[in-house]
N, C-alpha and C positions, 0 to 999 in steps of 0.2 A: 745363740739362745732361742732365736725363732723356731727352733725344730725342736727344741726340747719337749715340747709336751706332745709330740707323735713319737717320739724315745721312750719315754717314760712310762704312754700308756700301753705299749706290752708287756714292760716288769706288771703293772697294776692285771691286767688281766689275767696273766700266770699265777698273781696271785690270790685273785678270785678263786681259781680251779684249787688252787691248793690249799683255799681253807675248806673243804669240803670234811676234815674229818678236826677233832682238836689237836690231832699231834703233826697234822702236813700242815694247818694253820701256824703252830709253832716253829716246825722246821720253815717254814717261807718265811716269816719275822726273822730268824736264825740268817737265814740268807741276807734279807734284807738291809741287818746289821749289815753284816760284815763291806755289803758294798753301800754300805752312807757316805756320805761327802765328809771325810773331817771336819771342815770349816764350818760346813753347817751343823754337824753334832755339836762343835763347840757354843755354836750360835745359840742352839736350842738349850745349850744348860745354861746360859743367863738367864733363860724364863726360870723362874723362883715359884713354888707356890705361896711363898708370905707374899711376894709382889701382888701375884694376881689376886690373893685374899686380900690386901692392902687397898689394891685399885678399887675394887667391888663397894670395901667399906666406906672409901672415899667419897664417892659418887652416892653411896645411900645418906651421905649426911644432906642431900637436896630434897628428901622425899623421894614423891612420886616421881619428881621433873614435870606433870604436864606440863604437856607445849600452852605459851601463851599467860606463864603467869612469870613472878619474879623468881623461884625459885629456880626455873626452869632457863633461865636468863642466869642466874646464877651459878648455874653448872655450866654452860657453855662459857663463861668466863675463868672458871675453874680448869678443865677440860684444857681451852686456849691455853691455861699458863702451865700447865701440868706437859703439854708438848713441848712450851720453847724451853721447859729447867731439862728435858731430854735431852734436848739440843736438835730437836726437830722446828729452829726457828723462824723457816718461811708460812710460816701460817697465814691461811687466809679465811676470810666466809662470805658463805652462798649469804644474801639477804633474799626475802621475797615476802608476801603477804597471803596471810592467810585466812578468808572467811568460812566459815562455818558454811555447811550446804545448808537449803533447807529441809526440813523434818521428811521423812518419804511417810508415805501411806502407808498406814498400818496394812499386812496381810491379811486377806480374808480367813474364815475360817479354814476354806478349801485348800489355802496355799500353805495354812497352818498343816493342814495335816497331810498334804503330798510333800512339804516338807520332813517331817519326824516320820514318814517311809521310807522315804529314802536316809535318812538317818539313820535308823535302822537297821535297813539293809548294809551300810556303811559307807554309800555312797553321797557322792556333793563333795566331799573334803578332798580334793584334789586327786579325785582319778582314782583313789586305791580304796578299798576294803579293808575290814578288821573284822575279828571274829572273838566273841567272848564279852565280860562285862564292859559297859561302861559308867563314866563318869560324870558330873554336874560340869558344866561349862559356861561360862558367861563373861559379863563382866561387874564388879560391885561397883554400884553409885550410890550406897549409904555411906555414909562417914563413922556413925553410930556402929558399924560393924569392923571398925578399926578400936580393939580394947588399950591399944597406947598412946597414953593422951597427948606426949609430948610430938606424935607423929600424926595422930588426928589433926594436931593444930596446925602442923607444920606445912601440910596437904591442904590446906583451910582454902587458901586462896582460889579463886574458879581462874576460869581461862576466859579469856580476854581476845577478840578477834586483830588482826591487826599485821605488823611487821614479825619476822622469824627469821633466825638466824642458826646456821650449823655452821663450826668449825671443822679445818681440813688442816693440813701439812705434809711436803711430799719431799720423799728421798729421794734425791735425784740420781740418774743413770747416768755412767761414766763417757760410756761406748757410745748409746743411742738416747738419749735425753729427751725426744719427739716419740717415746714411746712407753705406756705404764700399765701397770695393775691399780686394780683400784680394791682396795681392803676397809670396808665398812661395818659399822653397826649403829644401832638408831640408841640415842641418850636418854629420849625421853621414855614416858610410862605414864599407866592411869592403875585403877585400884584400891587407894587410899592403902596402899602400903611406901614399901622404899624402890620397889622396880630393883630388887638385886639382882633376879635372876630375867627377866623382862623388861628390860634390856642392859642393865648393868653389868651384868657376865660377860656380853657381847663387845660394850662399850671397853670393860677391861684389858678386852685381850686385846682391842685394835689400838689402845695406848699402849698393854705391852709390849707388841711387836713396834709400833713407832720407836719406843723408847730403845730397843736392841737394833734396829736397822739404822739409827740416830748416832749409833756410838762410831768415835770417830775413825776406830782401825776396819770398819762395816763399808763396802764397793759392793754396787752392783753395775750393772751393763745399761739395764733400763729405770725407769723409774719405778715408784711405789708409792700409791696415793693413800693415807690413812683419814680416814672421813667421817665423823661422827654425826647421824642425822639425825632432823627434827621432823618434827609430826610423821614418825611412821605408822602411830594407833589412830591418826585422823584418816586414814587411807595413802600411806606411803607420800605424802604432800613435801617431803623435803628432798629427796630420790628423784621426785618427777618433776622439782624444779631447778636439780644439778642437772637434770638429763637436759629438760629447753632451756636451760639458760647456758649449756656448756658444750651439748654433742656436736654443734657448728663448730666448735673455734678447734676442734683436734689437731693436731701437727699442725697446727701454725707457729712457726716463728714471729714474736713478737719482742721485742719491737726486729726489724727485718737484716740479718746480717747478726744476730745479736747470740742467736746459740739457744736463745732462750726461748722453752716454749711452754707456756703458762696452762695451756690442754691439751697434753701428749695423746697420739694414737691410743686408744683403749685397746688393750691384748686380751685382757679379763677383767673380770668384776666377781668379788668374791662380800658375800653378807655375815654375819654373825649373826643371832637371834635366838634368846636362850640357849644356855650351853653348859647350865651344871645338874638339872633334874631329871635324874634315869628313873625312875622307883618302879615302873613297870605296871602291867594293867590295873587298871582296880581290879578289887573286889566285887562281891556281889550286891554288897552295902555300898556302894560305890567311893568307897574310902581306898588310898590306897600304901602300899606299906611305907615305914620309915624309915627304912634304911634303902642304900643304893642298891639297885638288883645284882648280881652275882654275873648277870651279862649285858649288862651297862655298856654303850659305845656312841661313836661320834656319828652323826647321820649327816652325807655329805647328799645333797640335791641338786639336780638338775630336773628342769623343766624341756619334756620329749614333744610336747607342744610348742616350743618355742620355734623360731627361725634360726637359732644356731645352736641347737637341740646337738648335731653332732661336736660341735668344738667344744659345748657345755661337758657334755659326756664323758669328753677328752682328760678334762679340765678336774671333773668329780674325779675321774680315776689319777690321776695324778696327784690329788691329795690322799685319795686312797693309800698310794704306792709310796708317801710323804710317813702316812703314819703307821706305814710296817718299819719306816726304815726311823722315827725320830718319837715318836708317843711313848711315853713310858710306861701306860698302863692300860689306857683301853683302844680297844681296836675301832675301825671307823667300816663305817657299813655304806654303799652309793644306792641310791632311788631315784627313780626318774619324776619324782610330782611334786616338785619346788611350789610354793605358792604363798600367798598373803603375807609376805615381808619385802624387805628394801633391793632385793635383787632384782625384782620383778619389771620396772621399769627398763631395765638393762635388756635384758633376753633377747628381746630382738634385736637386739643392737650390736651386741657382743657375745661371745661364751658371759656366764652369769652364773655362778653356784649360790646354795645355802649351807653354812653348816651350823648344828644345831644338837641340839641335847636327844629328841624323838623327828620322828616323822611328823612336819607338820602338818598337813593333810589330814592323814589318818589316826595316827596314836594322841597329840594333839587336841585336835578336833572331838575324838572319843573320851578325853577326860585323864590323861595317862599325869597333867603336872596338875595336881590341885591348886595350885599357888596362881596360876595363871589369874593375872586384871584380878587379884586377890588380894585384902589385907594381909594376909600371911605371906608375900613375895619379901619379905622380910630380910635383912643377915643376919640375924639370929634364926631362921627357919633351918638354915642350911647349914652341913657339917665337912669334914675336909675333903669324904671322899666327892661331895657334891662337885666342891672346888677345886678339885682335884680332874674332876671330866672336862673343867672349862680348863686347866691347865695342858689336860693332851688334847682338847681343840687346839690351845693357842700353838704346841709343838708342832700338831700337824699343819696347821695354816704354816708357820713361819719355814716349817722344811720346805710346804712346795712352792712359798714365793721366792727362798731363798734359792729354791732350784730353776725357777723357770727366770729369775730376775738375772741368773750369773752372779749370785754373790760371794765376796772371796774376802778375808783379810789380809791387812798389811801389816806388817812385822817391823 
């Protein structure tokens, strides 16, 4: 299974060339099918959309999650038990401490407005441009601009400097057990809303795939790390303290003779981060429509700046060539300008993707999710086909770790 992702990534590229018109896009899907892995289609229909609407709603009963209060403490307790009822029950967690920086210098005016030039222009958001309207982007820190009081309160508590905690649990490899994927999303959220879709969509599908690679007729060759992180809106703080507290101890066997190795070789590292709001550019009023756009799709990232910029690449196309052969409804798109979420720490270290609802960089950045660090990040904001896009994420993630992992059942 080491070669499998220099295999794979010629199917994905042929089928780059062949979505060039809508009907050689369809004939390549058409192909795709037909050479899927059994085991892994089968794999792929225990993802459920009531699960993953299930999961979403689960996790919005915490609020927002900020890091650093009790609610936030109470999802990652949730979360914990929610893995071992899978039967994902080596769980463990990262601890570490977390203080707040302090405040930076306001910008001048001058850097005020060389900034909103290049904005403008649509540059600064990771490397790429956009052309067309844009949208308000920020983050809310009124409370008052949350109109449901049972979630106003619920959000009440502030954050608190201090200890922090994320949960993990890993499926171990049959074959090579000193070697893994690591499949992530960040738990927490800010906004004074529920964080359903920032980062609860994310959070969902890395339980749902736990919970189907958990079941017990489910082999793979390598392992598969499922990791739920904290403080990624503090500046990715729980990412970059699995990285120094863990990228030392890889392929060790511990204790020595024992089989067992608690930080497998990292192969990849794959993030989630928003993954059900397609609705497409704003308007001119910078509002943008309510229903899911007509070409709605999964945006798979890699970072061309990184130091393993080609394995990354590798890595995007291969979930590419995942979701012609196992998505059931929208197609996935590869970009090279991954940035500002939980992968990031990785990239140089490893192949590292994003996948995600838009371009974060660019469409993102421009204002494409209104919901975003919004009151309205809601589960009642959101409708099935939203749920529905984090559903052909979760398909496409689980085809290509179930293809790069060697996974097979037993009968």
């Amino acid at each position: 299974m080491r070669h499998a992702l220099h295999l794979v990534l010629g199917a994905g590229a042929v089928l780059a060339s062949a979505g060039s018109t809508a009907a050689a896009a369809q004939a390549a899907r058409g192909v795709a099918r037909d050479t899927a892995n059994p085991a892994i289609t089968e794999l792929v229909s225990r993802l459920t959309l009531d699960r993953y609407t299930a999961t979403v709603k689960g996790l919005t009963q915490f609020g927002d999650r900020r890091q650093g209060t009790d609610r936030n403490r109470a999802a990652v307790d949730w979360i914990e038990a929610q893995l071992k009822s899978y039967g994902c029950t080596n769980t463990e967690r990262i601890t570490y401490d977390y203080q707040a920086p302090p405040p930076r210098a306001r910008p001048t005016p001058e850097q005020l407005a060389a900034f909103q030039r290049a904005r403008d222009r649509g540059e600064g958001q990771g490397g790429s441009r956009i052309r067309g309207h844009r949208g308000p982007t920020g983050v809310n820190n009124d409370s008052l601009n949350q109109p449901d009081a049972a979630i106003r309160a619920l959000d009440a508590q502030p954050s608190t400097p201090g200890q922090r905690q994320e949960v993990y649990c890993t499926k171990v490899g049959t074959a090579h057990p000193d070697e893994m994927y690591i499949v992530g999303g960040h738990m927490d959220g800010i906004g004074w809303g529920q964080a359903a879709n920032d980062d609860g969509s994310g959070t969902a599908l890395v339980m749902e795939l736990a919970r189907v690679f958990s079941m017990p007729d489910v082999h793979t060759d390598v392992s598969i790390r499922f990791i739920l992180w904290n403080n990624e809106e503090t500046g990715l703080n729980g990412s970059r303290a699995y990285v120094a507290q863990r990228s030392a101890l890889q392929g060790k066997e511990d204790p020595a003779g024992s089989g067992q190795y608690p930080e497998p070789k990292w192969l990849g590292m794959i993030q989630h981060d928003m993954m059900m709001f397609d609705h497409g550019m704003p308007n001119a009023d910078g509002t943008v429509r309510k229903t899911q756009r007509p070409e709605a799709d999964v945006n798979i990232e890699f970072q061309s700046a990184s130091k393993f910029a080609a394995g990354a690449e590798q890595l995007a196309w291969t979930f590419r060539d995942a979701n012609e052969k196992y998505a059931t409804d929208y197609p996935a798109a590869v970009g090279p300008h991954m940035t500002n979420t939980d992968s990031a720490p990785f990239q140089d270290l490893v192949p590292a993707i994003s996948v995600r609802e838009n371009e974060r960089g660019m469409q993102i950045g421009a204002g494409w999710d209104p919901n975003w660090h919004q009151p309205t990040d809601v589960f009642s904001t959101y409708t099935d086909d939203d749920f529905r896009l984090g559903l052909n994420a979760a398909q496409t993630t689980l085809g290509a770790i179930a293809t790069l992992a060697g996974a097979r059942l037993s009968h």
